[in-house]
N, C-alpha and C positions, 0 to 999 in steps of 0.2 A: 366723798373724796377727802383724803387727809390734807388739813394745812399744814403748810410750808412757810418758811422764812424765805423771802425775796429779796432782790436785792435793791428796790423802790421801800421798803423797812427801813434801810438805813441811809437814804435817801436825803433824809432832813424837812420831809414834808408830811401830807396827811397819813400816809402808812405807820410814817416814824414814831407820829403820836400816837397812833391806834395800839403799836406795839406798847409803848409806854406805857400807854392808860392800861389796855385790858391783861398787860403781865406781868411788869415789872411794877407799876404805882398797885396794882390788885393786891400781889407779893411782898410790896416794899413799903409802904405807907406810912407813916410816921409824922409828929409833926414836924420837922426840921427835912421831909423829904420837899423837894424845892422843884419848881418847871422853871424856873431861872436860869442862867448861866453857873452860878455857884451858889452850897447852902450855907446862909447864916449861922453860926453857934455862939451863942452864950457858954465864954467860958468861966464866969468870973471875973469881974475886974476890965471888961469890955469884949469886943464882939469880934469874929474870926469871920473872913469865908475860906470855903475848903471845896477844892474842886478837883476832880480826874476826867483823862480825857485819852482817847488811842485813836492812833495815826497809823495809818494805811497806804497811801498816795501810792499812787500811780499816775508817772513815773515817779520815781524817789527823788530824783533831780530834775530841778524845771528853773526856767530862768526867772531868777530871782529870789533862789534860796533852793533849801533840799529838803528831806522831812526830819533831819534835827534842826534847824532853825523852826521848821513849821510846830512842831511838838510843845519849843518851850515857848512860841508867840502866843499860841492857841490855851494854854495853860496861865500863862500872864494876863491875856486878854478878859480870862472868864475871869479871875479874880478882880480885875479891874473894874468889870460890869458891874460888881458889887458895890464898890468904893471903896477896896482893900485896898493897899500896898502891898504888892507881890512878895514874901519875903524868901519860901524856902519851898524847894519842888525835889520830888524821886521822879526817877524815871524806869523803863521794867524795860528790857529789849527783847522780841523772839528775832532771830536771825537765820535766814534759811544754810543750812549746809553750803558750802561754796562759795558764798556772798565775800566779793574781792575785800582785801582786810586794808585797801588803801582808801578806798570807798567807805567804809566803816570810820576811819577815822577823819575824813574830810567831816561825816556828819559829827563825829563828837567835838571836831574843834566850831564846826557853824553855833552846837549847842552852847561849848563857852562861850564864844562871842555873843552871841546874841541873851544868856542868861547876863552878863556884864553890861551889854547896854539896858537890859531891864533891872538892874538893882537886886536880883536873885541868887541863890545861891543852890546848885545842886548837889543834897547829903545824903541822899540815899540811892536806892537802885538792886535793879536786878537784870539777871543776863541768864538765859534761855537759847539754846542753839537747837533747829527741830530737821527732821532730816528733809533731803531734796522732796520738793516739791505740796509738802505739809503747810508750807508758808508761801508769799510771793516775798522773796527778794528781803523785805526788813520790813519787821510794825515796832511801834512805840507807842507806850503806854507812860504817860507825865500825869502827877498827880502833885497839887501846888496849896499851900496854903498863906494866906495874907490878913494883916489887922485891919478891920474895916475902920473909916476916920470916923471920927466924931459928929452926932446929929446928921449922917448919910443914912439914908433909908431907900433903896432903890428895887425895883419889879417891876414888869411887865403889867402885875395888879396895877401899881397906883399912874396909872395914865387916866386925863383928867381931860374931859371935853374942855376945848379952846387951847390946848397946850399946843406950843409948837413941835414939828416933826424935823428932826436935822440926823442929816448922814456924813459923815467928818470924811469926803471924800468920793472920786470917780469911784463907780462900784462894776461888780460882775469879773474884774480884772484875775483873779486869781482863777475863776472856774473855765474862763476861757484861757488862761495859759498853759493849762493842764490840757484844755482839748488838745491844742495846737500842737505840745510837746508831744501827744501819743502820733501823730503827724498821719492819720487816718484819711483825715481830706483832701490833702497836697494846699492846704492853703498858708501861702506866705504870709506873715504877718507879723510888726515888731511889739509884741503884749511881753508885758513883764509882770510878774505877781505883786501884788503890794501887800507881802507879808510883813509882817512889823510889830514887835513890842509896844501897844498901847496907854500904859502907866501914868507915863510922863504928862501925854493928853488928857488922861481926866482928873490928875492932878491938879493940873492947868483949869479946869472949868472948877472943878470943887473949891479951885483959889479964888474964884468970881461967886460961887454959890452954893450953897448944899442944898438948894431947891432944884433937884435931879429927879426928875421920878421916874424914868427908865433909862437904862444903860443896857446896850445889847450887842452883841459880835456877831457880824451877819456873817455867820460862815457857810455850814452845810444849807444849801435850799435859798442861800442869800437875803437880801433885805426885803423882796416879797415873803418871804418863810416867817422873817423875823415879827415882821409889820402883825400879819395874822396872827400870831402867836398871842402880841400883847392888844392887839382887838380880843382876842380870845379869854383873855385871863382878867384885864380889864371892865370886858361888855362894853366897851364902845364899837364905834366905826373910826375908820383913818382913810381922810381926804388929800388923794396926792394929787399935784402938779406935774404932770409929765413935764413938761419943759424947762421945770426947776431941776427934774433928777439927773446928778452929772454921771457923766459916760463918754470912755476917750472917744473919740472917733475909730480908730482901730478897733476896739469893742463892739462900739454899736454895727460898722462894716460886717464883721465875722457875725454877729446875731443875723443881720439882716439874710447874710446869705445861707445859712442856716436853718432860719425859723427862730429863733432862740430869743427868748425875753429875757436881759442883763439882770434885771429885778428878782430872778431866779437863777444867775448864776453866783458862784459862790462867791465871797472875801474872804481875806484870810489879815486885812488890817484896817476895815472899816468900821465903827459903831453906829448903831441907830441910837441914839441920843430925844429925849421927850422931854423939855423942859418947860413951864407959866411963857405964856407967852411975850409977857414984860421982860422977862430976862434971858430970851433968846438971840438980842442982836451983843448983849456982851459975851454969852456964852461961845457965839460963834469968832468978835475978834478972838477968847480966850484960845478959841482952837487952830484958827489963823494964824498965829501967832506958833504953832508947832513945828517943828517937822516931821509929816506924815499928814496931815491934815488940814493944809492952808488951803483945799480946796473947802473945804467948809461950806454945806447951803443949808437951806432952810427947805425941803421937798412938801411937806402937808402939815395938817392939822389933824388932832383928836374932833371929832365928833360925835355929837349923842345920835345922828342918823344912822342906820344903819348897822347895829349892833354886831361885832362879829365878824365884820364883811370890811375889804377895801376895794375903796372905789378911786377911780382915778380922772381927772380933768384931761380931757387931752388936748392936743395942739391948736385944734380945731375949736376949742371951746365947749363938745361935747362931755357928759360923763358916761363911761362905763365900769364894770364891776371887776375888777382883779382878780382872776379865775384864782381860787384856793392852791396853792401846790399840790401835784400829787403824781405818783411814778416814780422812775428814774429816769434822772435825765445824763448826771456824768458819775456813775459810777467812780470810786476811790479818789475823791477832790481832796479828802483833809483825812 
């Protein structure tokens, strides 16, 4: 039977990396090719990251932004992870035949505005129009590069048994605003996305510390997705606190009557953050102290148990194991 690309591949979970590893890292390999959020370059005279990234969403507009504000958050955000300063981004548009041209420029002003509160500038670009039906509606492809600061070293590698685990905020908030907007279930609900330019916040901690050893965008697959990733590249375990991980009420409602684990839906302006456990309670007033972030918590720790694997404490005091991501669960979140 021939294989196929699915759409649980681009999912954000264990397919996604299967693709990755057995086609594109087989194909692509090199040493600067990165499983981070952005790759490091040495160019001389100090250290770049340089990131691309394409947008899909469905719906294209959802409350609390459209997919040009999502394009350049998500583009800002991955340089961030690294401990760049976001400086300069292109962006590439395919646009379906038809697509209303008032619509079109709603998103190119969301994208000024929100490259302006990120400190970014957009100099380049491309425009693609494909005919009826070859596309859904509008994708965008942003590709972003930033100066990494000085003595920042950040990866999903260097997470360190006894580090603390911190989420700069309620999570699942974007992937279930996306459900709600394709309005499939008839459920009422006030969810807004918490899309958002990141910058500014890790700024803010790097102003408290350059002892960062992961920075990550839980976006596609969310911060369960994310969690396993740097168990994975690290070889630790990661011990959460259910009742530390924040979650609106609204959120956890709509999960509940669903089936749905918030730990696997997406963000679109949270980090998972892994800092020494010493310098976890200033990192978090640093982040407190944001806007975008003053929910700030501390959800788990690195562990040498359990290699690989997340495990979770729950309410009750038991632990159980973090089923791996894998599937699809909302098709076209970011």
């Amino acid at each position: 039977m021939e294989k196929t690309v699915t759409l649980a591949h681009g999912a954000g979970g264990k397919q996604t990396s299967e693709l990755i590893d057995t086609i594109f890292k087989a194909h692509f390999s090199n040493p600067e090719l990165t499983a981070d959020d952005a790759a490091v370059l040495d160019i001389g005279g100090g250290k770049i990251a340089f990131t691309t990234d394409g947008f899909i969403v469905s719906p294209f507009e959802f409350p609390g932004g459209n997919i040009g504000k999502l394009s350049i958050c998500g583009t800002v955000n991955d340089l961030s992870c690294m401990g760049a300063k976001p400086q300069y981004l292109s962006c590439a548009f395919v646009i379906e035949e038809g697509f209303p041209m008032d619509k079109l420029e709603e998103i190119a002003a969301a994208m000024e505005k929100t490259a302006a509160e990120a400190g970014v500038k957009i100099v380049a670009g491309d425009t693609k129009v494909a005919g009826r039906g070859q596309v859904d509606k509008i994708f965008i492809t942003t590709t972003g590069i930033g100066k990494i600061s000085e003595n920042v070293r950040t990866s999903g590698a260097y997470a360190k048994p006894g580090d603390a685990v911190i989420v700069t905020g309620d999570i699942g908030r974007h992937g279930c605003t996306i459900l709600l907007a394709r309005d499939e279930f008839g459920i009422d609900a006030k969810v807004t996305s918490d899309c958002a330019p990141l910058w500014a916040n890790v700024e803010k901690m790097l102003g408290v510390t350059s002892d960062i050893h992961v920075i990550r965008d839980a976006t596609r697959g969310g911060v369960g997705t994310v969690l396993y990733e740097i168990a994975g590249q690290s070889g630790t375990g990661i011990l959460l606190d259910q009742e530390k991980i924040p979650v609106e009420p609204e959120v956890r409602g709509v999960c509940g009557m669903l089936g749905l684990e918030p730990l696997y839906l997406a963000c679109e302006g949270r980090l998972v953050v892994v800092v020494p456990k010493d310098k976890a309670d200033a990192v978090l007033d640093a982040l407190r102290g944001c806007k975008y972030s003053e929910n700030a918590a501390v959800i788990g720790e690195i562990t040498e148990e359990n290699a690989g694997k997340v495990v979770m404490k729950t309410a009750v005091g038991t632990k159980t194991l973090l089923p791996q991501p894998g599937g699809e669960l909302l098709p076209r979140i970011c």
